[in-house]
N, C-alpha and C positions, 0 to 999 in steps of 0.2 A: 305540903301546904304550909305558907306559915305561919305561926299562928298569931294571933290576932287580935287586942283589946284595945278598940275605942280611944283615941289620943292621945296612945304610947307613941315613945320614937323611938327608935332602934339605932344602935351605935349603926356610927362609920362604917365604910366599908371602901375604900378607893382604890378605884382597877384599872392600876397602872397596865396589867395586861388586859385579855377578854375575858368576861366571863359569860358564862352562858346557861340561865336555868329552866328548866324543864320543868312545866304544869301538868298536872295529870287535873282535868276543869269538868272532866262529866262528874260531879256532884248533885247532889239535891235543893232546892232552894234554900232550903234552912242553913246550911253552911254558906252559903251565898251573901244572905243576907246580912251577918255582918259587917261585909267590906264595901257593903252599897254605901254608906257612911263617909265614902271614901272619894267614891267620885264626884267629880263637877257637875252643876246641870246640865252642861251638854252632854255629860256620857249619862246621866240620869235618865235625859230622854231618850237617847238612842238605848239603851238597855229597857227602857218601857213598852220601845215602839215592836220589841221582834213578835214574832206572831206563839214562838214554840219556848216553852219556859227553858226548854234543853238550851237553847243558844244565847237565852238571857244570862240564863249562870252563868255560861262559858266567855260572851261576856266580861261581865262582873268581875268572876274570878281573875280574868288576864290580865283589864285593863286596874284594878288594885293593885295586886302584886306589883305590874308595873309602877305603879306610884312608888309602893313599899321600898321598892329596890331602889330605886331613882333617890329616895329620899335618904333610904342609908349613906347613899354616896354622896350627896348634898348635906346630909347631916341637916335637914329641916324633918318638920311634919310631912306626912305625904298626902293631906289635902292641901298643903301648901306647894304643891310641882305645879307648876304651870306650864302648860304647852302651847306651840304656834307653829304653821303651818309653811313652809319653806313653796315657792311659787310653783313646786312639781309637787305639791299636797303632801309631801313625807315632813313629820311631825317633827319637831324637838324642843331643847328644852328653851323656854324665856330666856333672854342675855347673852351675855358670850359665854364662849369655850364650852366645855362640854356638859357631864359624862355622855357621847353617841349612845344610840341605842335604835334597836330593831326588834320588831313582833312578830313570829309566823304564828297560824294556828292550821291543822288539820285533825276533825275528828274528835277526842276528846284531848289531846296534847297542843299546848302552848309554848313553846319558846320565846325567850328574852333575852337577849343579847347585848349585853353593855360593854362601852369602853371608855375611859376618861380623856382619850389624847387622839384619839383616832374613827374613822369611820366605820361601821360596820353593819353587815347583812348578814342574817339568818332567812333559812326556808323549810319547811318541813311538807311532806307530802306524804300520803298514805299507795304503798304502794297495789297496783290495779291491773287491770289484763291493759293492754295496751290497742286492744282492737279498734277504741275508739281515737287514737292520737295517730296523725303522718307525721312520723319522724321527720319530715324536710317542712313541718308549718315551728318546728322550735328547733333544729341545731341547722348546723351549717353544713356541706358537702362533708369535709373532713369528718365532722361527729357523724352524719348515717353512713360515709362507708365503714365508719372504726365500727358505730353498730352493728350494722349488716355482716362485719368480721367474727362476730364473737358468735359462740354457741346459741343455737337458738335455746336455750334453759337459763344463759346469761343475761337476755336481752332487755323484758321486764325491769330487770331491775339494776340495770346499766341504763335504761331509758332514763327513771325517775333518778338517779342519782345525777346524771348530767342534769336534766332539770331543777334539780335543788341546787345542783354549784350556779347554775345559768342565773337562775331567779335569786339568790344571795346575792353574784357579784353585783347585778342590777340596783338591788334594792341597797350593797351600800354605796356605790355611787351616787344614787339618788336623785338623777338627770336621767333616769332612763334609757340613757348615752342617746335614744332618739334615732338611731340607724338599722333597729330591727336583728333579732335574736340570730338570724342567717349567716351576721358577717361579723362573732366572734365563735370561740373553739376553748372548749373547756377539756379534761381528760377522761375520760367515760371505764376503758376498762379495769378491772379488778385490780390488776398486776398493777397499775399505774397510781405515782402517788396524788392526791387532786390538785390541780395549778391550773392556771389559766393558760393555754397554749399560745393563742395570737389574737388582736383586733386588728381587725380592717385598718390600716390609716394611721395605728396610732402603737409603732412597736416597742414603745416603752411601757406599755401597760403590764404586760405579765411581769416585769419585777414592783411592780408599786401594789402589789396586792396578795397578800397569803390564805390559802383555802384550809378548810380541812374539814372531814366527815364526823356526824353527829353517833355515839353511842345510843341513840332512840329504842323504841322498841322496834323487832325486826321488820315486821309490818309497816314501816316505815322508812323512809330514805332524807335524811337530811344534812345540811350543810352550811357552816360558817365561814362567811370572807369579811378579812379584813383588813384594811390599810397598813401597808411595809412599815414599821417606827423609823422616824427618821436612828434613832437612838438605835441599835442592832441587841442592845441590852436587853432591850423589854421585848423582843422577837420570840414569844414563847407559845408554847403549846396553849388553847384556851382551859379554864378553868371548867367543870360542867358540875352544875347540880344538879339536883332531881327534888324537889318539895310537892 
């Protein structure tokens, strides 16, 4: 967590590559309650409206920090970030040019994913018996026979890990691409490193975009994608915190 007094600003911080930090947000109100200070009225109200004080935190805590981070990189306050809404509802910053950035939350874990030059998606998921998902309503042909290939003791959690590369590349695109989760193909097993293997239509995508798997808790399966650098300089491993 970081910590936190009331209309400090925090040095710079500019991420020419990714970086990506890690919330641990199941706290108790009273830690919460400093960083309500922080947000806008509209997140004020939507933090007022949830019915369970557990998801107000959580909340609270994500949607500061985001500021916080956002602001080190702007070098302003972080009541002063402002955000708008891009015509497929994914958020960013007021003005031009960057820092990108993306939220997942699952359970009590938060991720934030920033970058200054480039797009980018985070997703986290908590991993679950798979009784309740058909593998062919989220991957494509290729991804359930590669599942149906692997050990059934692999497949759980080859499931959710193609689903957190699937739902990253998505979310940093940010268009939804709009053709439906069936007719792209991510890399699902262990052995394989994560990349995007093919879209439908469009076969210059798997080089405009780099994957990689989240160190989380194991309980968990997650994943970061982000935009190729035009610049091959800054093509680097991301950054990860834990606060």
């Amino acid at each position: 967590m970081i910590s936190f007094n009331p209309g400090s600003r925090f040095a710079p911080r500019r991420c020419r590559a990714q970086q990506v930090w890690c919330l641990h947000v199941d706290r108790d109100f009273g830690a919460a309650l400093p960083f309500y200070a922080l947000l806008d009225q509209t997140e004020r109200r939507r933090a007022d409206r949830f019915r369970f004080e557990r998801d107000a935190v959580r909340f609270i805590l994500t949607r500061a920090h985001l500021r916080l981070i956002l602001a080190s990189a702007l070098s302003i306050d972080a009541a002063d970030v402002r955000f708008i809404h891009e015509a497929t509802g994914k958020p960013r910053i007021e003005g031009e040019g960057g820092p990108w950035f993306n939220v997942s939350h699952s359970g009590g874990i938060a991720l934030i994913a920033i970058a200054s030059d480039r797009r980018v998606g985070v997703d986290i998921e908590r991993i679950r018996p798979m009784a309740d998902h058909d593998p062919a309503m989220y991957f494509s042909r290729e991804e359930v026979r590669d599942l149906q290939r692997l050990p059934e003791q692999q497949r759980e959690r080859a499931f959710f890990r193609g689903w957190t590369r699937k739902e990253a590349y998505l979310k940093a695109r940010g268009d939804g691409l709009g053709f439906g989760l069936q007719n792209f193909s991510v890399t699902l097993a262990p052995d394989l490193p994560p990349r995007l293997r093919h879209v439908d239509g469009y076969p210059e995508e798997p080089s405009l975009w780099d994957f990689w798997d989240l160190p989380v808790d194991p309980a968990f399966s997650a994943s970061l994608v982000a935009e190729t650098p035009i610049n091959t300089d800054f093509r680097g491993a991301p950054t990860f915190m834990v606060i």
